[in-house]
C-alpha positions as CSV (number, residue, x, y, z in Angstrom):
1,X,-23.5,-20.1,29.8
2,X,-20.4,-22.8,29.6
3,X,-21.3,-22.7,26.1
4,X,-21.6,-19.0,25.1
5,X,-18.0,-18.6,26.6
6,X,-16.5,-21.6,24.6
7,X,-18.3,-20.1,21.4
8,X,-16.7,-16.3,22.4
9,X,-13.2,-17.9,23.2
10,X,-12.8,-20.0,20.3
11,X,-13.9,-16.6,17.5
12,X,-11.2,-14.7,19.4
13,X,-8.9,-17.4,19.1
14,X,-10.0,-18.1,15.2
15,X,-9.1,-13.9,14.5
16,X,-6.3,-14.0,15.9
17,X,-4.9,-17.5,14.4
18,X,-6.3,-16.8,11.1
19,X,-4.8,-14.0,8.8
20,X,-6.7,-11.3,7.1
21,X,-5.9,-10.4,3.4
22,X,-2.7,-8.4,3.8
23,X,-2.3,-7.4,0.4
24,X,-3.4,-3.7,0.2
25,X,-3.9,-1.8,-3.8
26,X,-2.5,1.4,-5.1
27,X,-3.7,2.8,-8.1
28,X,-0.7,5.6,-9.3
29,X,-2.1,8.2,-11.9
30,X,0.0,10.0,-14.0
31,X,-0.3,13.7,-14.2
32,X,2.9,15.0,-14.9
33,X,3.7,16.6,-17.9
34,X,6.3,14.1,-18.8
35,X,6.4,10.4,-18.9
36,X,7.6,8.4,-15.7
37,X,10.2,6.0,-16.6
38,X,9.6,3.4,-13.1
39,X,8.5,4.0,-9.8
40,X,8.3,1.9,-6.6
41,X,5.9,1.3,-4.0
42,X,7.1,0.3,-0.4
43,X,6.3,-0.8,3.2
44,X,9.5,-0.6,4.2
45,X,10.0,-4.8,4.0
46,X,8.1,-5.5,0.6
47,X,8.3,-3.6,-2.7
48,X,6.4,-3.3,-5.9
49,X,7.7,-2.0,-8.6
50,X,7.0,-0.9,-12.6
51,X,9.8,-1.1,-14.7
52,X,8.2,0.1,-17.7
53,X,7.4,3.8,-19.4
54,X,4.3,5.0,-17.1
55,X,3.2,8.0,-20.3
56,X,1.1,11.0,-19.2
57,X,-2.7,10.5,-18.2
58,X,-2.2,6.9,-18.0
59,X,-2.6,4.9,-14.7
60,X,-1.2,1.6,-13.3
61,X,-2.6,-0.4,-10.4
62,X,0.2,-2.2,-7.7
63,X,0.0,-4.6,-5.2
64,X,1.6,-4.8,-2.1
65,X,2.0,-7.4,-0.4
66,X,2.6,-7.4,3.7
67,X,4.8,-10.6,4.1
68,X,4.3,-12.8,7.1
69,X,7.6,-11.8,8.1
70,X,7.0,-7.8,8.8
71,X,7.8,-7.1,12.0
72,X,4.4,-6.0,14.1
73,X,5.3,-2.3,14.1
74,X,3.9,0.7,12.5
75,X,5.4,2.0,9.6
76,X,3.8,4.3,6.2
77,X,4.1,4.0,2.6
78,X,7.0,5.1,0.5
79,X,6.8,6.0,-3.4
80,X,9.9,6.4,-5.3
81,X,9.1,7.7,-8.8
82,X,12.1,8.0,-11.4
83,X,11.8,10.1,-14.1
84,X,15.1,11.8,-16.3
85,X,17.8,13.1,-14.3
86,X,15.3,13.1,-11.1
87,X,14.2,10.8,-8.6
88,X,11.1,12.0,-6.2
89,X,10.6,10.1,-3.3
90,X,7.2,10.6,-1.2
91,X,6.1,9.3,2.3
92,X,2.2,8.5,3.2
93,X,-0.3,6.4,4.9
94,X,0.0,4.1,8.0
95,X,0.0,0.6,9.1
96,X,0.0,-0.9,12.5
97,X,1.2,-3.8,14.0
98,X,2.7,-5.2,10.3
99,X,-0.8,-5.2,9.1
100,X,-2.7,-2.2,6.9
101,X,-6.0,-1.0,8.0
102,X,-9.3,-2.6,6.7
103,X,-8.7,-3.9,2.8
104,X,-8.8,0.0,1.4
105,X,-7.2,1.3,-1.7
106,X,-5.1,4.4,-2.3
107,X,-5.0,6.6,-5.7
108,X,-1.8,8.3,-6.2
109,X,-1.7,11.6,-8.7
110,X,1.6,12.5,-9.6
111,X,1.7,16.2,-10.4
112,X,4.6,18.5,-11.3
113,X,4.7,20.1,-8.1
114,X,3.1,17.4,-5.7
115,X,1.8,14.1,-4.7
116,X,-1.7,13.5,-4.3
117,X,-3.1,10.6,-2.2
118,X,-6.6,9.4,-1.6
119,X,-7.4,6.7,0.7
120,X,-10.7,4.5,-0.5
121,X,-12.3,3.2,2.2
122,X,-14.1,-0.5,1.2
């Protein structure tokens, strides 16, 4: 029994020492009818960015880090997209205690009128 408890207390003391991968993926899709000229993804702490001509129909896929840092708080996603003479900004998604749920993946579809996000669940 002595033993059993030693093996328990020493895995709860393992998950909680060692991290879990606190990197989380965004894939952003492009369905505007114009190009987007940058956007940014954000926690709130760490950003991502692309700096570069995103065209229509074509897709990009960020990283995002969660730096050791982040306060443990909750918090969502922020997108900034920049485009000519316009700047879109979109909340979604949540985090808890500085850390993202699981390891899943998000795909972003910019539309004219909208945002679309789908959460993929590994």
């Amino acid at each position: 029994m002595r033993i059993f408890l030693i093996l328990i207390f020493s895995f709860c003391l393992s998950s909680c020492v060692f991290d879990s991968n606190r990197d989380i993926s965004f894939k952003v899709v492009n369905q505007l009818d114009r190009n987007i000229d940058s956007l940014f993804l954000s926690n709130g702490y760490d950003v991502n960015g692309y700096n570069k001509i995103l065209k229509v129909k074509d897709s990009i896929t960020l990283e995002l880090k969660f730096s050791k840092n982040l306060p443990k708080g909750d918090g969502s996603y922020e997108i900034k997209i920049f485009g000519k003479n316009e700047v879109m900004t979109y909340n979604f998604g949540y985090y808890t205690n500085g850390y993202p749920f699981n390891n899943n993946e998000y795909r972003i579809f910019i539309y004219n009128d909208s945002v679309s996000v789908l959460e993929i669940v590994k």
